[in-house]
N, C-alpha and C positions, 0 to 999 in steps of 0.2 A: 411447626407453624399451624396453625387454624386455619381451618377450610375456606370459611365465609363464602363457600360458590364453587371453593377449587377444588373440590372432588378430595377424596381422604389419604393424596398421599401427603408425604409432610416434607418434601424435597423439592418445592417449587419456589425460587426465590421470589422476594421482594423486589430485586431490580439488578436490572442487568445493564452492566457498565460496556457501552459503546467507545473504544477511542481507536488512533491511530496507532500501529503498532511500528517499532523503530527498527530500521534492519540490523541487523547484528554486525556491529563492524567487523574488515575485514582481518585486520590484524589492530590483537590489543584491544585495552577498556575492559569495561564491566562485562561479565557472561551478563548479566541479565540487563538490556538497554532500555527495559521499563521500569526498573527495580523501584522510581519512586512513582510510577501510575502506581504499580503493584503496594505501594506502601499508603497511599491514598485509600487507595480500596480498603485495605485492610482498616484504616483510622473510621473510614465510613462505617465498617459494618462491627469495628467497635460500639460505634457511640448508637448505632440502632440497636444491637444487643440489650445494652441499656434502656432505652426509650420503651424496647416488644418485651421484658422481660427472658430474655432468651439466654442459653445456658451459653456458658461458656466454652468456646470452640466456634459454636455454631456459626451456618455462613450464609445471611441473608439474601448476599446480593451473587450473583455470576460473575467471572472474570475472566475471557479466554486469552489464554495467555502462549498459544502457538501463530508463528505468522506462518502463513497460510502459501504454500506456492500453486497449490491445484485448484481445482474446480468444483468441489465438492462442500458441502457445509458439514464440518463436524461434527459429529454424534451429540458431543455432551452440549458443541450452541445450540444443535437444531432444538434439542431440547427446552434449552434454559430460553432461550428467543420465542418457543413456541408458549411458554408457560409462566414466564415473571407478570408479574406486575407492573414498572416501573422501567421505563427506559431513560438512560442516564447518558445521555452523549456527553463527552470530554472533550470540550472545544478547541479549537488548535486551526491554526493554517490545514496543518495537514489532515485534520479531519476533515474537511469540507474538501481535501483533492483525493480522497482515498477511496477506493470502490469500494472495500469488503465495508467500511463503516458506509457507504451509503447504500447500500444490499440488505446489511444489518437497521439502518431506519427504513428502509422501503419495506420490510419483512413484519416491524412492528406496525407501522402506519396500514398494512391492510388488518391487522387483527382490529386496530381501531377503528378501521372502517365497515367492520362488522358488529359494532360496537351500539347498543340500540338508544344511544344519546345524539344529540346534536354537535358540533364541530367544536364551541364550547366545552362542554363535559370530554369531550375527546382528548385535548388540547392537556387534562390534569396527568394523563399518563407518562407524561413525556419529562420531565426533572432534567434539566439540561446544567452543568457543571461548565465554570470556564477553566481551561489549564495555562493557556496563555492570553494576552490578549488580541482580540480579534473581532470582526465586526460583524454583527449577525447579517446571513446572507439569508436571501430568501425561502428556503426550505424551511428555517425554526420560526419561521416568522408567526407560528400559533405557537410556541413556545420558549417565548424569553429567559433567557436564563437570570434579568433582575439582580446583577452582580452588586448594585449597590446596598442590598438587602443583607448582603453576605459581609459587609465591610468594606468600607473603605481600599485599607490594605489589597485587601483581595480582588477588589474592584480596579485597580490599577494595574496589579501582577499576575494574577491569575491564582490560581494554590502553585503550580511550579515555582514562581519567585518566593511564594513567601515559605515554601513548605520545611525548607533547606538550610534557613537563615535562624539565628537565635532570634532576634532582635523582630522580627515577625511572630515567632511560636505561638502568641495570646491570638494574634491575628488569624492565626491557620487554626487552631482550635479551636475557635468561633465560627469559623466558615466551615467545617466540616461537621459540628454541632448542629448548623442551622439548615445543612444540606441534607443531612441524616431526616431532621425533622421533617423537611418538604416530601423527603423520599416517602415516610414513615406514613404521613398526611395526606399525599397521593396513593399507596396502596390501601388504605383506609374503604378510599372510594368502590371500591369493590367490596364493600360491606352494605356500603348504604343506596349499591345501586343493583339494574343485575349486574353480573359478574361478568366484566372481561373473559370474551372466551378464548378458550387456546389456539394455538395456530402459528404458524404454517404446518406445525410439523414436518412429517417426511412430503411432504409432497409438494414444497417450494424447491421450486429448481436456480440453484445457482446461476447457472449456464440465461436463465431468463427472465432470470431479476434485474430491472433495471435501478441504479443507484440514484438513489434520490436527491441528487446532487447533478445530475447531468447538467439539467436546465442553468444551474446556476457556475458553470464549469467557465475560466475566464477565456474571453479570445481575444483580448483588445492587444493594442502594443504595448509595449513595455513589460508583458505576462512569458514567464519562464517559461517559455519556448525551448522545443529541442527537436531535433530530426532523428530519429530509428531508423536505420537503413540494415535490414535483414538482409547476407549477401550470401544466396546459398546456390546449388546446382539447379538448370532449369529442368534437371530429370535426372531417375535414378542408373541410368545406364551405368555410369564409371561405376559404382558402389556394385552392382549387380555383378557386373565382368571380374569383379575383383575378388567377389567371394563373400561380401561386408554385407551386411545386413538388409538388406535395400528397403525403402518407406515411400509407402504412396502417396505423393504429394502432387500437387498441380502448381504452385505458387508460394512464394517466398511464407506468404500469411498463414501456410496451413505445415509451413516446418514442423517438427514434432522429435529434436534431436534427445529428449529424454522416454525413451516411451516406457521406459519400464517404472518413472518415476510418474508420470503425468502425460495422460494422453492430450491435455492442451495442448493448443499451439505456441512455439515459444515467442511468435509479436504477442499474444494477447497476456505474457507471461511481464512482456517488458513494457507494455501501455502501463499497465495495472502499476507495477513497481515506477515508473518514472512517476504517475498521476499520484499514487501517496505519496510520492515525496515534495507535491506544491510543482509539477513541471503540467504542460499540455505538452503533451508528444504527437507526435505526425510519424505513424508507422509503416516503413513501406518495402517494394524491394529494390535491389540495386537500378534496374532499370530505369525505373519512372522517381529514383530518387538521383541519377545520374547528372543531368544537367546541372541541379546544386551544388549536388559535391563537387564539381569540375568547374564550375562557372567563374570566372574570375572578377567580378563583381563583388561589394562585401557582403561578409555572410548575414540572415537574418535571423538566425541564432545557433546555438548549440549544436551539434553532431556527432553522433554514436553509432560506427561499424558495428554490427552482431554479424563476424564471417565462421563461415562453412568452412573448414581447410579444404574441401574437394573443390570448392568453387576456383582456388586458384591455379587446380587443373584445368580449367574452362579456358579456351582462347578470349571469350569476348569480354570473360568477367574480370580479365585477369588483365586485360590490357587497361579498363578503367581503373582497376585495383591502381595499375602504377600508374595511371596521372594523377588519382589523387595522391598518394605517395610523394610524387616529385614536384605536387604544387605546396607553398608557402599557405599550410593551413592549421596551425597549430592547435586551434579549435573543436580537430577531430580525431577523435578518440575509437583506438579498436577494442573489441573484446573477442576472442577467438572462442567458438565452442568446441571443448576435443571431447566428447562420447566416447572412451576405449574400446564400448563393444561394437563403434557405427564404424570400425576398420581392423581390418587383419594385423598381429605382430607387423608383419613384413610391408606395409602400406606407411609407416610412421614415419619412415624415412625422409621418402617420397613426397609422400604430404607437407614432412616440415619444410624440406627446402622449396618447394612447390610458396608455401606461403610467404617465405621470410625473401624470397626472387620479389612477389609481388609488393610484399608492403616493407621492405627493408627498413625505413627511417621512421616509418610509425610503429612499427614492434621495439626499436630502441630506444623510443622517445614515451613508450607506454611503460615499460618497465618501473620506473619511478613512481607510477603513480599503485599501477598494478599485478604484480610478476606471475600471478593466477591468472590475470585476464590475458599476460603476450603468450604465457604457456601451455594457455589452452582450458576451459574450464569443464570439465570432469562431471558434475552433478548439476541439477536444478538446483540443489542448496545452495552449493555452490556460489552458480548463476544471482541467485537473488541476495547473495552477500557484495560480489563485485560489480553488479551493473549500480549500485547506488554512489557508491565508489567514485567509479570512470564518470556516471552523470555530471558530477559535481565539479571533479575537473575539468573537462569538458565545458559549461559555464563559463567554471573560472576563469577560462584562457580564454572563452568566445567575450566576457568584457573585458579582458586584458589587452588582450590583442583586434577584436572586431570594432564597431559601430559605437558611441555610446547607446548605453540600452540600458534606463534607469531606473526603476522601478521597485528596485527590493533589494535586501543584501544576499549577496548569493551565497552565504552560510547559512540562511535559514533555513529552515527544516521545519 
């Protein structure tokens, strides 16, 4: 690629594709659950090959294609984020509830606010793509994405409906032709102005970026609501006496049951995963999450155990354990976390029957949905394949059985 500003190496794309990324089901389907974002990308940086003269192979644009369980920004984003040109959000519900993509526009929005143009001129970096249909919320609101420009077809369906279909094909070749062009037209602008400078580089921190979607995050009613109740020990005593590994923690919020994969905490592990998938979660610990779970009143939406097997050696946690157990709440879903190395061989025992005393009929009423989440989940991978999972059922059963609660179809995604 030519310089025009950006220094002589030749490895900096032209635009780097923003989207939502799909968790990996838990059993079955496709290994790859973006396979046709990934086929998008590729049709795009076809048709600019063509347009930049560029050889064949070559890869204009960025495309990260790992979902993300930790806290760190990966090498080859921080990279391609700090130095495209072109930022390409992939519209969707869940783009606009997903943190890492609003990290990823909060991360390009300061380079453009470094940027020695006006709000205007700012506004041309930004190439926003629909996937599905959706309503611009107010973060793009300097950057339209003009979907009737693109086609009709496309303007109805997004490129997901038409990309798949025969009967679309002319339609999806035109929109990706004419998206190419906008791309192509937008990094342009760094020829004819100064030069978009690079940035964040390494010294954007994950951990204090806020998403640039916060403000616009929904609260009203009828909004995919759900309850996080983290149910761990209030101390590491049992774990310590035992020989097991002990973790210093003060609070449900600062658990950390993977430390060898992710020194995150695992609530901010399970906000993030419930919020890309279009849910507002309410994360908390069992204490101050007890009254709801217990209250026999109806529910006001969705509920998701994250328990501790040591917890149901607690006398006080283990006694709430079983009234939610014994009350008529089908709504509520466990996920067990078992860490092999957070307990000695000879502690497994103990622990399972320890837990299966307290929540006897939600471990055999969770099997069905999830047999990884009654048996214990093993890894942070793990974790981030079966909490999307239990969310969903969970939902499903909170409108099946709860309140009418109208607002959306609870397949969506």
């Amino acid at each position: 690629m030519g310089n025009s500003g950006w220094g002589h190496a030749d490895d900096r794309p032209y635009f780097f594709l923003s989207y939502a990324h799909t968790p990996q089901p838990e059993q079955g389907g496709r290994s790859d659950p973006d396979y046709w974002v990934g086929q998008l990308f590729n049709d795009i940086s076809r048709h600019m090959r063509g347009m930049l003269g560029l050889p064949a192979g070559a890869r204009p644009g960025f495309m990260d294609r790992e979902l993300r369980p930790g806290n760190e920004w990966p090498e080859a984003l921080t990279k391609a984020l700090a130095t495209c040109r072109v930022l390409v959000p992939l519209y969707s519900r869940r783009y606009f509830a997903s943190v890492h993509c609003g990290k990823e526009w909060s991360a390009f929005a300061r380079r453009i606010g470094r940027y020695q143009g006006g709000n205007e001129d700012r506004s041309r970096f930004i190439v926003p793509a629909l996937w599905v249909p959706v309503r611009d919320p107010a973060p793009s609101a300097a950057a339209r994405y003009g979907a009737a420009d693109l086609g009709d077809a496309y303007a109805e369906h997004g490129f997901y409906g038409i990309m798949k279909l025969t009967r679309y094909r002319d339609d999806y070749e035109s929109a990706v032709s004419r998206l190419a062009e906008r791309i192509v037209e937008a990094s342009k602008e760094t020829a004819r102005r100064p030069p978009l400078p690079p940035g964040p580089a390494k010294t954007e921190k994950y951990d204090q970026l806020k998403s640039a979607f916060s403000a616009a995050s929904p609260t009203g009613d009828g909004e995919r609501r759900v309850l996080v109740t983290l149910v761990t020990t209030p101390d590491v005593s049992t774990r310590a006496r035992s020989g097991a590994r002990a973790q210093d923690r003060k609070t449900a919020r600062e658990w950390v049951p993977y430390p060898d994969e992710s020194t995150r905490p695992l609530a901010e592990e399970a906000a993030d995963l419930a919020t890309s998938l279009g849910y507002l979660p309410e994360v908390g610990g069992l204490a101050e999450h007890a009254p709801e779970l217990v209250s026999p009143t109806p529910p006001a939406r969705a509920m998701v155990l994250i328990v501790d097997p040591w917890a149901a050696t607690v006398p006080e946690s283990r006694e709430i354990l079983r009234k939610i157990d014994n009350a008529d709440k089908p709504w509520i879903y466990v996920v067990v976390v078992w860490n092999p190395k957070d307990s000695k061989s000879s502690d497994e025992g103990m622990l399972r029957k320890a837990i299966e005393a307290a929540l006897p009929h939600k471990l055999v009423d969770g099997r069905a949905t999830s047999a990884l989440a009654i048996k214990g989940v093993p890894t942070l991978a793990d974790f981030g394949t079966v909490v999307p999972t239990v969310l969903k059922a969970a939902e499903r059963s909170f409108l099946r059985f709860g309140p009418a609660f109208p607002a959306h179809d609870p397949l969506e995604t």
